[in-house]
N, C-alpha and C positions, 0 to 999 in steps of 0.2 A: 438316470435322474434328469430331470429337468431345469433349465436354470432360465430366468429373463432379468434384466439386468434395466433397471426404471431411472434415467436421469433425471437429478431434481436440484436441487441447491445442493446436495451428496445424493453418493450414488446407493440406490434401495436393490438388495441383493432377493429374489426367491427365488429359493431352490425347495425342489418337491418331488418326491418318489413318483416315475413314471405311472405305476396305476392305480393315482389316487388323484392326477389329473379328472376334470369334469365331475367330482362327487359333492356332496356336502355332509356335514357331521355334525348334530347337533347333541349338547347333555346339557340339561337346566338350561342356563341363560348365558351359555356359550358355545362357540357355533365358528367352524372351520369351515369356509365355505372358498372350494378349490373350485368352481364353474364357472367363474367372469376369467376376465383377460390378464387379472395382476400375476397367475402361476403359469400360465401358458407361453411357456419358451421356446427352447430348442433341446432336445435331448444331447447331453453330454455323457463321454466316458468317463470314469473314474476319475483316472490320469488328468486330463485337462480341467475335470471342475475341480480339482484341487490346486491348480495352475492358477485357477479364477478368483479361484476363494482368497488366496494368499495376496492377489494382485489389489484386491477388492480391499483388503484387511490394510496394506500402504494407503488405501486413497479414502480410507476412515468411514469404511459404507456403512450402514445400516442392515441386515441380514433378517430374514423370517425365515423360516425351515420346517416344514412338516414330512411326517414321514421313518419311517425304519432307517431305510438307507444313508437316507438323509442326514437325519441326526447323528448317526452313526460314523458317517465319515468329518462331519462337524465335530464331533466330539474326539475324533483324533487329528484334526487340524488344529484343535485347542482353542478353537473359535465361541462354544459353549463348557459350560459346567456339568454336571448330572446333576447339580439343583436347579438348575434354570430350566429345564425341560417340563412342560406339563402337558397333558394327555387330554384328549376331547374322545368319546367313545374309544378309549385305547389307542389311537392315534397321539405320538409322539409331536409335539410342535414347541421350539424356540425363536424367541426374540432376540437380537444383538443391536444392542450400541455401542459402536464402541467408539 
């Protein structure tokens, strides 16, 4: 997975399944578009973007998340829902504010 970590007034988390970097996805009048610079990170393992996520979660960030993997391991950090989850071409993607 991929993770880049955007400093702002809080910190903006994306994390995104390695090979859906460089794509875009569009259905009706909504549109995942993974090819500019806001998803392109550093590949992380498992282990440690879970390290990140949790660190991320104390300092009250903001999170996007596209992806299987992705969402997947979001959704056992407890960081999303299964309602909050919606799909653009089958492609899984959440929001978090928390």
């Amino acid at each position: 997975m991929i993770v880049k970590i955007h400093k702002s007034y809080r910190y903006v988390v994306a994390i995104c399944d390695s090979n859906l970097i460089g794509k875009k996805f569009e259905e009706g009048n909504l549109q995942l578009d993974l090819t500019g610079e806001f998803y392109k990170g550093e590949e992380i393992e498992e282990g440690k973007l879970r390290e990140i996520i949790q660190d991320m979660v104390r300092e009250d960030a903001t999170f996007n998340i596209v992806g299987e993997e992705s969402i997947k391991l979001c959704l056992e950090c407890r960081i999303i829902k299964e309602e909050g989850i919606g799909k653009i071409k089958g492609i899984p993607y959440a929001l978090v504010l928390l």
